[in-house]
N, C-alpha and C positions, 0 to 999 in steps of 0.2 A: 268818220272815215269818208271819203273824199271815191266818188264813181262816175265814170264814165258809159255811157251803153252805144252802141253804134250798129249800123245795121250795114253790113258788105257781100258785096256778091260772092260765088260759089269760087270765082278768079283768086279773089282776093283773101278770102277764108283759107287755101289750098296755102298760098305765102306767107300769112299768118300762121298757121301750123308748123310750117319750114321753118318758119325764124322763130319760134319760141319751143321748137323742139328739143334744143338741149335741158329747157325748161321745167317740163312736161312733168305731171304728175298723175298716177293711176287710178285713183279714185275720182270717178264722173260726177260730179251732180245729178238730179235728173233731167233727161231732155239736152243733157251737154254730149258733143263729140270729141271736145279737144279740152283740157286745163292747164296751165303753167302757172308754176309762179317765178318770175323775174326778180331781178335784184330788186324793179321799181314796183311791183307790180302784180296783183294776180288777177289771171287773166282765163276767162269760160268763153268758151264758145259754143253757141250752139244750133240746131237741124235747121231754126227758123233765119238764119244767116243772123244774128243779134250775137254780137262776141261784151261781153261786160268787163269792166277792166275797175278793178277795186285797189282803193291802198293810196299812199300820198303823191305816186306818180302816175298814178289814173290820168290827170288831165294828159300832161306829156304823151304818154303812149297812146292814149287815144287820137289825139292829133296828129302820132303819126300816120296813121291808118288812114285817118281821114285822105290825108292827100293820096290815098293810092286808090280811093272813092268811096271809102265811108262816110256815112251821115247819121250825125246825130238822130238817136231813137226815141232819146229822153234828155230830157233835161238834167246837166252836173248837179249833184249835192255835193255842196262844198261847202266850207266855213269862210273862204272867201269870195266876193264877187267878182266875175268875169269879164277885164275891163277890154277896151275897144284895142285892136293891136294892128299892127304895120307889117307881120306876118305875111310874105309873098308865094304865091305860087308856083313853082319851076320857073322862076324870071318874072312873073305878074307885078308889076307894079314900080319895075325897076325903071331912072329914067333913061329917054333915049338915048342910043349909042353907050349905055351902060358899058359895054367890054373894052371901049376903049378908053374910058377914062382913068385917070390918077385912081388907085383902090387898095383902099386896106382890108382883107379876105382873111377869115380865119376857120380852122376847122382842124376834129381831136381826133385821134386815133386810139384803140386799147378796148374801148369803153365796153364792147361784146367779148372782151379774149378774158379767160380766166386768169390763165397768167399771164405775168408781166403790168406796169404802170399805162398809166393816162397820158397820153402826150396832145400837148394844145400847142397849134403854131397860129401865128400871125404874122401875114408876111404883106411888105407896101411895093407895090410894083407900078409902076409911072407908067404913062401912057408912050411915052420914048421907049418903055425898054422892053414894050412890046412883042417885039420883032429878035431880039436878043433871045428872052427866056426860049419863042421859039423854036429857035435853033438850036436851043439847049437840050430841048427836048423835052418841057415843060408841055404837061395836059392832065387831063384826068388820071388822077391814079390809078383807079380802078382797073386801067386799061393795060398797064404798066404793073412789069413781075418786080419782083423784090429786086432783083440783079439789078434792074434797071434803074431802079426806083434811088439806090444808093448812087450810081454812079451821076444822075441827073442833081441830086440834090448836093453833094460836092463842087459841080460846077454850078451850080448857081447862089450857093451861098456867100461867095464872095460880094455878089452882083447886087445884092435888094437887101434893105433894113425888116429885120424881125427878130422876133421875140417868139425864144422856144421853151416851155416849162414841163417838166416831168413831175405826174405826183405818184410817188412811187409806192408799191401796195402796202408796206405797213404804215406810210400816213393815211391811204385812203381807206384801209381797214378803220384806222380810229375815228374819220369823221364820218363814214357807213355808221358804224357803232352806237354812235353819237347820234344819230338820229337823222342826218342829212343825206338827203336822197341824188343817186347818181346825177339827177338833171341839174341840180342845186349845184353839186361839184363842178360840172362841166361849165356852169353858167358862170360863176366864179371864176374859173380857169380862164375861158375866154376873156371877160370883162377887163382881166387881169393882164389878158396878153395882149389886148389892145392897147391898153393904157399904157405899156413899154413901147409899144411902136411909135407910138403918138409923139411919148418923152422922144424918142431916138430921132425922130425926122424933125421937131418943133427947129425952126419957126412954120415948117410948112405945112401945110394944112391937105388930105387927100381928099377929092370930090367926092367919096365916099367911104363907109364899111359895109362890107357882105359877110356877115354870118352863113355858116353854113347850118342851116335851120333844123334844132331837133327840140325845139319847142316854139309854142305860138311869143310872139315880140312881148305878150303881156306876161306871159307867165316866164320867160326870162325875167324880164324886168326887178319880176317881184321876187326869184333868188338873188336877186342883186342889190336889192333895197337898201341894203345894210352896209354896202364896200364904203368904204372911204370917201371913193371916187366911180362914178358911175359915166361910162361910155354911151351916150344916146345920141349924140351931134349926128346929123345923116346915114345913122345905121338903118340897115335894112337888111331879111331874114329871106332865106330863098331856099329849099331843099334844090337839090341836085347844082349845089353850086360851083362846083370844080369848072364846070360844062359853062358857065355865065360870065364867068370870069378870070386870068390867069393867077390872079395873088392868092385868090384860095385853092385852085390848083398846086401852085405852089406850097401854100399853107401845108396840104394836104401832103406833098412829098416831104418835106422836111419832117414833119409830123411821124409819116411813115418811117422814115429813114430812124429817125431817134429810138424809135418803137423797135424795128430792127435790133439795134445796136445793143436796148436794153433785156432783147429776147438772148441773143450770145452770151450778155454775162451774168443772166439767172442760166441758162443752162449749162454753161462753166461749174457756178456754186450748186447744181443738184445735181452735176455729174451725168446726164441725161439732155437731150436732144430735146428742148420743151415743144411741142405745138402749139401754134394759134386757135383760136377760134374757143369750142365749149360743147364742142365733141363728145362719142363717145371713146374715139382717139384720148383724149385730153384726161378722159375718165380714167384711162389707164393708165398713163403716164402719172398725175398726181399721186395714185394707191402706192407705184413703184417707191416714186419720193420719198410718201411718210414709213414704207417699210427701209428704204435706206438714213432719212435723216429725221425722224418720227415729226409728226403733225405740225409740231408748231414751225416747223419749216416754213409752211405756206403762209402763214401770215406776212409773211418776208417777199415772199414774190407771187402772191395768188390774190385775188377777192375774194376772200374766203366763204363771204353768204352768197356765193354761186352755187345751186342745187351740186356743179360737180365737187363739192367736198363733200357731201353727203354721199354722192356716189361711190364716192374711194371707199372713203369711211366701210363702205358695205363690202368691198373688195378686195381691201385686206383685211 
């Protein structure tokens, strides 16, 4: 089994608890404050700021931490070696004038919601159309409500070439099942939705690809070893990419928008108003479900090895 150990400040331990709190599990270790275990992942933290992260997406999650200032405590034991990666830091390593060049930007939405599918965009926005998406109203999502978020990716979808894929949760149940870990899926997805962008604009060629980074470039790589066809021509990895560049901005709404669309008509077929996220909202809604349309419902529109079907499970 494959581990990570990292050592983070009191800051950063306090967000780490936040976000793996839907997680959470009641039985401490010794010496532990906090434990989860994630769809990728199980994860202790504890008094000495040393959070360990065990399981086959140990590396992933640990690397994400890192960049919010975790450092390695120990050395990964893993079955493979850790090869040298192209992994950027909030914009580190990008080249100049990066925002305004030709850029193919991709980045997924779903991946933390219990219900509803994975949506992966990829979207190529020209250094001309700059000024356009602008005005469209193209930025970071994040910053941007749902309302909004639909009405911007309407008008811009006419405007820029991309490639939107849905994996919708009874196939991502079976390949969860199967042994492939969330990161592996996402990496695939991506890989996948470049490669449509690429076919759709050829002959021309974008001065780059920005991933929106939630693995180190090497350990992408190596969920991808096996495609067909493998995307590496001037890609490069950046967390907080929305903010570096508009195509994964863009990415990002389009992304969002589909995620949307797909949340309305699972809560159509459960008859119930679904929420986002992995809650303890979410907790109560799923119990509702299986007492209206019993358990195996959720296969259909849930990730089901999210601890919240265990919690239903106890609730109804």
């Amino acid at each position: 089994m494959s581990y990570q150990v990292i050592q983070v400040p009191t800051s950063v331990l306090m967000k780490l608890k936040e976000f793996y709190h839907p997680h959470r599990i009641e039985k401490l270790p010794s010496g532990a404050v906090f434990a989860a275990k994630s769809p990728q992942c199980m994860i202790t933290a504890y008094k000495s700021g040393k959070v360990l992260f065990q399981g086959k997406g140990a590396d992933e999650e640990a690397t994400i931490w890192r960049e919010f200032g975790g450092t390695s405590a120990s050395p990964a034991k893993s079955s493979a070696s850790k090869p040298k990666t192209s992994a950027t830091k909030s914009g580190a390593g990008l080249p100049p004038g990066f925002a305004s060049l030709s850029v193919i930007g991709s980045d997924e939405v779903g991946t933390g919601d219990y219900f509803g599918p994975i949506t992966v965009c990829a979207a190529y926005v020209r250094g001309d159309q700059m000024a356009k998406l602008t005005e469209l109203g193209v930025k970071d999502s994040k910053v941007l409500t749902d309302e909004k978020i639909v009405q911007i990716a309407k008008n811009i979808l006419p405007h820029i070439s991309y490639s939107l894929l849905v994996l919708h949760n009874e196939k991502y149940n079976k390949l969860q099942q199967s042994g492939m870990t969330q990161g592996k899926i996402k990496a695939i997805l991506h890989n996948k939705a470049l490669e449509n962008v690429l076919l759709k604009i050829a002959p021309e060629k974008p001065d780059a690809i920005l991933i929106d980074q939630f693995a180190e470039a090497g350990v992408y790589f190596r969920h991808v070893a096996k495609e067909k066809t493998i995307i590496k021509e001037n890609v490069y990895f950046s967390t907080k990419a929305e903010g570096l560049h508009l195509s994964v901005a863009a990415a990002s709404i389009i992304a969002r928008y589909s995620f949307l669309k797909e949340m309305d008509k699972i809560s159509e077929i459960a008859g119930v108003t679904i929420p986002k996220g992995a809650g303890a909202k979410v907790d109560a809604v799923a119990a509702k479900v299986i007492r209206t349309h019993g358990e195996s419902i959720l296969d259909k529109i849930a990730k089901v090895h999210f601890a919240n079907t265990q919690k239903a499970r106890k609730m109804v």
